[in-house]
C-alpha positions in Angstrom: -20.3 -16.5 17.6 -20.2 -18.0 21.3 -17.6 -20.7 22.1 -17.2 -22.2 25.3 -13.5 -24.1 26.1 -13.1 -26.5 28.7 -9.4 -25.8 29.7 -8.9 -28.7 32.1 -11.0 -31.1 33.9 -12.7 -29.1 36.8 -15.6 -27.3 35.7 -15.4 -24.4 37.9 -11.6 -23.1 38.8 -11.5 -22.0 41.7 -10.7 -18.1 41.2 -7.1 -17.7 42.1 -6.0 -20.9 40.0 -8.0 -19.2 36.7 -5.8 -17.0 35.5 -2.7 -19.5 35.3 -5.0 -22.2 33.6 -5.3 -19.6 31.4 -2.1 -19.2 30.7 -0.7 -22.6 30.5 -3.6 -23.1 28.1 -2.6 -19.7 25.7 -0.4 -21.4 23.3 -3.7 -23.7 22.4 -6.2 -21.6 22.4 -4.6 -18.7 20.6 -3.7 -21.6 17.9 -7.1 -23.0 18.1 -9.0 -19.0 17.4 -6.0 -19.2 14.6 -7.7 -22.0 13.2 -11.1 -21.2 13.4 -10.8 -17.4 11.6 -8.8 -19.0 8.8 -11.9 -20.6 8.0 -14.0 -17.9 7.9 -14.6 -14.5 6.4 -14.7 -12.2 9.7 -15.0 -8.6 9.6 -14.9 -5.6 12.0 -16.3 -2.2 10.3 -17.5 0.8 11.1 -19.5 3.4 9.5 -18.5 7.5 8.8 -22.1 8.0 7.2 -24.2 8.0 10.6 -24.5 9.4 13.6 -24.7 6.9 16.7 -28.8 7.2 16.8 -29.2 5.7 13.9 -30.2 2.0 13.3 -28.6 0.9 10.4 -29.1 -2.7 8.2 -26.1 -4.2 6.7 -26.5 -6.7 4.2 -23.5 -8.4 2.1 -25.3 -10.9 -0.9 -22.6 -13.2 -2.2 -22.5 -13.0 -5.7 -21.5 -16.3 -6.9 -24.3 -18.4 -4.8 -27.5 -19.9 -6.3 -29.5 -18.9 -4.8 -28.8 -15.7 -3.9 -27.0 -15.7 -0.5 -27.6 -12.9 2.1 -25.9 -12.2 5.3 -27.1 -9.8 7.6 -25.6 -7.1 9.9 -26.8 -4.1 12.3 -24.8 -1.3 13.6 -24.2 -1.1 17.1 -24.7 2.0 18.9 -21.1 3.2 18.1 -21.3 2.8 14.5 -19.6 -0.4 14.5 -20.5 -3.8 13.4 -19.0 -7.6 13.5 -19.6 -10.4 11.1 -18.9 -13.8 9.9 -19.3 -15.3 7.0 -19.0 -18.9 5.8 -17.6 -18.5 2.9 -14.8 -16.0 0.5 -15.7 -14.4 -2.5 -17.2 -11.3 -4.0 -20.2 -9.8 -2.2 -22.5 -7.0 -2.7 -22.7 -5.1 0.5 -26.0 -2.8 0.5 -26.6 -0.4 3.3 -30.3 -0.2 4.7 -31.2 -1.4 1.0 -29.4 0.7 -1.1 -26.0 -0.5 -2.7 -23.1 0.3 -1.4 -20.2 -1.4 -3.2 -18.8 -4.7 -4.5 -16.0 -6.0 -2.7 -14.2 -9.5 -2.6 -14.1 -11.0 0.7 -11.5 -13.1 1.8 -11.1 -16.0 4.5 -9.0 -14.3 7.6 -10.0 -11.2 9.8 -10.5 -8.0 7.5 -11.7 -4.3 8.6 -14.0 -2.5 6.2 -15.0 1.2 6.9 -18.3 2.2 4.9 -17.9 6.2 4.2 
């Protein structure tokens, strides 16, 4: 996910003023990020099974959608992976095509490690 904010009305800061717009602006934005992960399933994982060569496929299928729903996910070169879903509920997660556990997902930030 990319998000741009305009923080105040000139489009480029000039370089010494930046990191107090940023501040004054911190209540709102940290409130605003607050907002936005409520509303989505987001999770941070990494994997004990591989070793960093490896290019890994994630897949989590949501179990309740018709049709079937699938989300996809790669691990990075450290083992780790980020994603964001739309919506909660209980998903299959499969690693490069095999299954790997059900698990219920919920709205917020979660961690899930896949040993």
């Amino acid at each position: 996910i990319h998000m741009l904010a305009e923080l105040n009305c000139d489009k480029f800061v000039d370089e010494k003023e930046l990191k107090q717009v940023i501040l004054d602006n911190q209540p709102a934005i940290i409130g605003y990020l607050d907002y936005v992960t409520a509303k989505t399933v987001n999770i941070n994982g990494y994997s004990e099974l591989v070793n960093n060569d490896a290019n890994i496929g994630l897949e989590f299928r949501r179990k309740d959608s018709n049709p079937v729903e699938s989300h996809y996910a790669t691990l990075n070169s450290k083992a780790e992976f980020h994603k964001a879903l739309k919506y909660e509920g209980e998903y299959e997660i499969y690693i490069d095509g095999q299954f790997w556990k059900t698990k219920f997902l919920k709205y917020g930030l979660q961690s899930i490690i896949l040993n």
